[in-house]
C-alpha positions as CSV (number, residue, x, y, z in Angstrom):
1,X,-36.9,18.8,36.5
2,X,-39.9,21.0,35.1
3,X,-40.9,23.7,37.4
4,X,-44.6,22.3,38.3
5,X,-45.7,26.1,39.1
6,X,-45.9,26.5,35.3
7,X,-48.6,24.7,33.5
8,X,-47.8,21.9,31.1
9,X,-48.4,23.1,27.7
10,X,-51.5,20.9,26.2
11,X,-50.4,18.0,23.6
12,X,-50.9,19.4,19.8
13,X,-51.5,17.5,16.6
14,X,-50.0,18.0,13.3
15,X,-52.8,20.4,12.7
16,X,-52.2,22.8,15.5
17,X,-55.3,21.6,17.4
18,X,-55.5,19.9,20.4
19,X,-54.5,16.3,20.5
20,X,-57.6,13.6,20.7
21,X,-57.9,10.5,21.6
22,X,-56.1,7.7,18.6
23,X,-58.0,4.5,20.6
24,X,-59.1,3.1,24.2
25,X,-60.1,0.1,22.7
26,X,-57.9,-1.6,22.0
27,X,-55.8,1.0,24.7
28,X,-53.0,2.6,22.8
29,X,-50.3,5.2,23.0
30,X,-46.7,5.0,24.7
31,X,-48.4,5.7,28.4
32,X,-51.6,3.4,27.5
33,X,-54.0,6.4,27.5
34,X,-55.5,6.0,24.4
35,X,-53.8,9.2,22.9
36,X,-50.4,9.3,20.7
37,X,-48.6,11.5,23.5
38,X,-44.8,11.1,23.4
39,X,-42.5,12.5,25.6
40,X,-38.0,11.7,26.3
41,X,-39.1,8.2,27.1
42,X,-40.7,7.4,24.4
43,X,-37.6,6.2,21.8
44,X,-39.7,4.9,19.2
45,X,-42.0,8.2,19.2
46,X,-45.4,6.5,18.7
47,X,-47.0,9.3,17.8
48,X,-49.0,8.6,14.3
49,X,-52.8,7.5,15.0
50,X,-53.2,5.0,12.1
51,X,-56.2,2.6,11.1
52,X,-54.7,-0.5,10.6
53,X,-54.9,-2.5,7.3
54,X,-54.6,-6.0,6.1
55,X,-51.8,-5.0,4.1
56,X,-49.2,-3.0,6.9
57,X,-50.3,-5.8,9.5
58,X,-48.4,-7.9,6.8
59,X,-45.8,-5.4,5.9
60,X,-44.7,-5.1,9.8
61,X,-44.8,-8.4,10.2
62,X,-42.8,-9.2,7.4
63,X,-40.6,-6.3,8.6
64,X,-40.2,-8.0,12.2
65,X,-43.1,-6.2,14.1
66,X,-45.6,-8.6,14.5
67,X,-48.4,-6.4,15.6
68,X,-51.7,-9.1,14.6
69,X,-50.5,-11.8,17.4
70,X,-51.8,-11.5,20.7
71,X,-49.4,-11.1,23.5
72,X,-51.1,-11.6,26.7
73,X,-47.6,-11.1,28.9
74,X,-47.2,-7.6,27.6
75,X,-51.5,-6.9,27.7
76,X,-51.8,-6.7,24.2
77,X,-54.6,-8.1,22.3
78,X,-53.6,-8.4,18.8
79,X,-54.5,-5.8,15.9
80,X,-56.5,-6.4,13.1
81,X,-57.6,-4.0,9.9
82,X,-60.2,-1.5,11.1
83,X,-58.0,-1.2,15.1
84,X,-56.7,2.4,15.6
85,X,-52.9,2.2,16.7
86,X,-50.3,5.0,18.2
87,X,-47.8,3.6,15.5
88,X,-44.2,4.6,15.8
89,X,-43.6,7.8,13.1
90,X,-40.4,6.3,11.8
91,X,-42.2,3.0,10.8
92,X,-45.2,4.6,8.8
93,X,-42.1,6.3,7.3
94,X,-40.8,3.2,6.3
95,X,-44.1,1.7,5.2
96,X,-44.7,4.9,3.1
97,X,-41.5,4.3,1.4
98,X,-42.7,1.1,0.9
99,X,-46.0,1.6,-0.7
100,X,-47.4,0.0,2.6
101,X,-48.5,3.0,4.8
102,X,-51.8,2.2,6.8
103,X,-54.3,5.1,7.2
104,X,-53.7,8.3,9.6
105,X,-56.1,10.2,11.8
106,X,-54.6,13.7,11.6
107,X,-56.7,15.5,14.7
108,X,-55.2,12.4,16.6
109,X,-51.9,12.1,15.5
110,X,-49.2,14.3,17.9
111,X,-47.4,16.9,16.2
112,X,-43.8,15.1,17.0
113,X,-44.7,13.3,14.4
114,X,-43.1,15.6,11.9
115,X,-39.9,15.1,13.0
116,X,-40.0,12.0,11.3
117,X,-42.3,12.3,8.2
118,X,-43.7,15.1,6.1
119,X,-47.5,16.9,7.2
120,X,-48.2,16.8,3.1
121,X,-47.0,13.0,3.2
122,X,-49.6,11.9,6.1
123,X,-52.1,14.4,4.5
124,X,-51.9,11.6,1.6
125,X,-53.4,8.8,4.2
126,X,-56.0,11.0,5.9
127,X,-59.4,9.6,7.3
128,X,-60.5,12.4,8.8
129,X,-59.7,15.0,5.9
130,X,-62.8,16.7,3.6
């Protein structure tokens, strides 16, 4: 149990910086507060803010992750290209293997990330790069 005398140390991104918001609408993230936090219950480690695309909707559908169809039991609305997502870092790994990887908000993507994929490989997929 973490001592609650010490202060939590603030969520980073891949850029050192402090973590931003990925998306409140459509809510995202593992805890549904519109940020790509992660923490030991999070399995999947959704950590990579990406702008969905026409293209990886189809790839993770294809892939078994049907992420464009509504599911109103589990309150969530569907995605579709332009929706910013908390996606699971081992899954935009697969879909940049697979010449499918959506786009990646760097400032809002959590640095756990890059346990699963390389800073210079999400660089590639930057929106919010000069």
């Amino acid at each position: 149990m973490r001592d609650m005398s010490e202060p939590q140390r603030p969520a980073r991104n891949v850029l050192g910086g402090p973590l931003v918001i990925c998306s409140v609408k459509p809510i995202t993230g593992f805890f549904r507060d519109g940020c790509c936090n992660t923490g030991p219950a999070d399995r999947g480690s959704h950590t990579v803010c990406v702008v969905m695309t026409a293209e990886f909707l189809a790839y993770s559908k294809a892939a078994g992750n049907d992420l464009s169809t509504p599911m109103p039991e589990y309150e969530f609305p569907g995605l579709k290209p332009g929706d910013r997502w908390c996606l699971c870092a081992p899954r935009w790994q697969e879909a940049f293997e697979a010449n499918s990887a959506p786009k990646v908000v760097l400032a809002a993507t959590h640095e756990g990330a890059l346990e699963h994929t390389a800073l210079t490989d999400l660089k590639k997929f930057a929106v919010d790069l000069n």
